[in-house]
N, C-alpha and C positions, 0 to 999 in steps of 0.2 A: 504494500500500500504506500501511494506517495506520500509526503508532506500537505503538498496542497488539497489530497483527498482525505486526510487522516478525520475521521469524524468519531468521537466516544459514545458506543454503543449506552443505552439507558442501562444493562447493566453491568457494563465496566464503570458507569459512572454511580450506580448504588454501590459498589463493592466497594472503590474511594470512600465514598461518604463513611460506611462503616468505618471502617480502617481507622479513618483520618477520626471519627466520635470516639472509638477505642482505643487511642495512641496519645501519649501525653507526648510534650516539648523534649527532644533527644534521646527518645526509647526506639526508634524508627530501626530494624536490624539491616544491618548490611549482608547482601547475598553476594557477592562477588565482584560487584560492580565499581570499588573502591577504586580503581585505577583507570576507567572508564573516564573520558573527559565528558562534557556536560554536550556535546553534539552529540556523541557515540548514544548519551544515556537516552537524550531527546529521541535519537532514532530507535532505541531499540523500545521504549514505551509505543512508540506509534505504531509498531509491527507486534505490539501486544504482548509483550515483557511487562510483569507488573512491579517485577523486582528492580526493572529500572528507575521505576517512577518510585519507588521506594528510599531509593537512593538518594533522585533530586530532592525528597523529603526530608532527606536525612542529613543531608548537607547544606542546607537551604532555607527550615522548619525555625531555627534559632533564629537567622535575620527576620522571618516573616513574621513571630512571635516579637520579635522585639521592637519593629516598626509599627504594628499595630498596637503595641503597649504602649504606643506613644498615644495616638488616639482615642483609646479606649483604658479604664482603669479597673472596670471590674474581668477579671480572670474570665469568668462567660463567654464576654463580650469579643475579649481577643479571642479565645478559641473559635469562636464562632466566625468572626474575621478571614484567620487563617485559613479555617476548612472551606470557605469560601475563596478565596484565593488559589490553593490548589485544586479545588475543584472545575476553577475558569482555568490556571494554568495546565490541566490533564487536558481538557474541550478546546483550549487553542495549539496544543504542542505542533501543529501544522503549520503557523505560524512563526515559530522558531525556526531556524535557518544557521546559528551560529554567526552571525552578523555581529553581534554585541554579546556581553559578557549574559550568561544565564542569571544570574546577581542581577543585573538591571534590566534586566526582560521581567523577573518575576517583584523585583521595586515597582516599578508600573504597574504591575497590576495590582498591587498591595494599594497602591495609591487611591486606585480610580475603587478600587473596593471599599477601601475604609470611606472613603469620601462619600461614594452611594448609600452607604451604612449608617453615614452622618446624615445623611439632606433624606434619608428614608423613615429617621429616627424621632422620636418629639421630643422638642429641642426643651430641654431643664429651663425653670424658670427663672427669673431674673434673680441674682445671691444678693441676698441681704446681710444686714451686718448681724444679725440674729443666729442667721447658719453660720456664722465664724467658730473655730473652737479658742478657748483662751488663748493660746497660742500664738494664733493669726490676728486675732484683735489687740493683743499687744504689740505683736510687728508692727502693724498700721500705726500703732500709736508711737512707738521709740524709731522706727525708720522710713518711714511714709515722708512724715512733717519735717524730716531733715535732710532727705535724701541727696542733696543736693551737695552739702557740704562733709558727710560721713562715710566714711569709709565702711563697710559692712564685712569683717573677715572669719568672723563666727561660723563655722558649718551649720550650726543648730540654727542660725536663724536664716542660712542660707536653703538649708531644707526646708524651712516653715513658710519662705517667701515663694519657693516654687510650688510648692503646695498649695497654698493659696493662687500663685498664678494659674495653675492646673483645673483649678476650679471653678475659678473665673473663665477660663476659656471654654471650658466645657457647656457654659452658658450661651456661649457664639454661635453666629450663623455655622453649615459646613466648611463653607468655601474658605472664612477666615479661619477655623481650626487648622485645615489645610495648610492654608500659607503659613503660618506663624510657626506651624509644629514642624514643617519641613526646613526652614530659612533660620527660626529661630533654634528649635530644636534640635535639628539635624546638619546644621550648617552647609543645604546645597544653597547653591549659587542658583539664580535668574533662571538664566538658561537651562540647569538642572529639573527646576519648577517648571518650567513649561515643557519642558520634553517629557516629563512624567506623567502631564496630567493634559496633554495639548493644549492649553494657553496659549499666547499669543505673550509674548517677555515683555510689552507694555502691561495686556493685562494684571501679569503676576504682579510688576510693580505697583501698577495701582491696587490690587488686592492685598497688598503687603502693609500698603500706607496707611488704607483704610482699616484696617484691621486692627494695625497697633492705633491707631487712633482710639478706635473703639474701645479696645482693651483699655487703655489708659484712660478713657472717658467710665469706665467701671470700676476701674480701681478708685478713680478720685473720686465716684459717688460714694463710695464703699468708705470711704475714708470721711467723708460729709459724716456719712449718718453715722461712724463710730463720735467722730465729733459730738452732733445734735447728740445721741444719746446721755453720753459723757456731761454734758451742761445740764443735760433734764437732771441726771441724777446728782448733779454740783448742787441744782438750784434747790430741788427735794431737801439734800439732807441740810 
């Protein structure tokens, strides 16, 4: 069977899904295929090796887990992510050609998958300073209000600030979770962004702008209303 004809029978594609519902993050075995370059592997899943695609799971499973950890925080969510990813990466291997690394052939589809997974999702409602835990309503309060002139060298509180940022994003449209978590998170470049997700390298930049704008337009409300509260309870006691 060619490349260009390779189509995943319905059930080579329930046997995946099994597999992949039963298989935790780098339990995937190797059958022989360990020396096998990622073209070799690609063609020998299309001609119906299943120990092939095994392999690209196996060597591949840890990035796709860990990219999607980026957008997603509860454990579910990524796995559900991922078996979605190799499930479009087994139905397109026809597509594969060895052109580009297997690494960025299956990034892009990680991309375009968590992204549909966001803009498919209902989106969390706006974070109030209520859902804060102590923690994070103290950050706001000792490094929000000074940020400008402090240095922050603290691990602890550099933990508590992404945490907080993590949460606040998660309140975002898709599109800006997107950008922010690829650019910011992951430090691709422009062009990166657009070739993963086909943008247009204008739009990414303005999707970028707009984003962190918005972000920072949540945090300083977030920082209003720890303010406002802080005064009700000044003026109370």
């Amino acid at each position: 069977m060619s490349a260009s004809t390779f189509v995943a029978t319905q059930q080579q594609t329930r046997c995946l899904r099994s597999q992949l519902s039963t298989s935790t993050r780098g339990r995937f075995l190797s059958h022989g295929h360990e020396q096998d370059s990622d073209l070799e592997l690609a063609r020998s899943a299309r001609e119906g090796d299943e120990s092939a695609f095994e392999e690209i799971m196996r060597r591949y499973s840890p990035r796709v887990f860990r990219f999607a950890g980026k957008f997603f925080k509860q454990r579910s969510l990524v796995e559900e992510a991922a078996q979605e990813v190799f499930l479009k990466a087994f139905t397109e291997l026809g597509s594969y050609e060895g052109r580009g690394s297997m690494e960025g052939w299956l990034t892009r589809i990680t991309t375009n998958t968590c992204l549909n997974l966001l803009r498919s999702s209902k989106r969390r409602p706006e974070l109030t300073v209520s859902d804060l835990s102590e923690d994070q309503s103290d950050w706001l309060d000792k490094n929000l209000t000074d940020a400008a002139t402090e240095q922050h060298q603290s691990n602890e509180r550099s933990l508590v600030a992404a945490d907080l940022a993590g949460r606040v994003l998660q309140t975002m449209p898709a599109d800006d979770q997107l950008v922010l978590t690829m650019i910011d998170g992951e430090d691709a470049s422009v062009k990166d962004v657009a070739a993963m997700t086909g943008w247009s390298e204008s739009k990414v930049k303005t999707q970028a702008f707009r984003a962190r704008r918005r972000m920072r337009e949540a945090v300083e409300k977030l920082l209003s209303g720890r303010k406002g509260r802080r005064s009700f309870s000044d003026a109370r006691s």
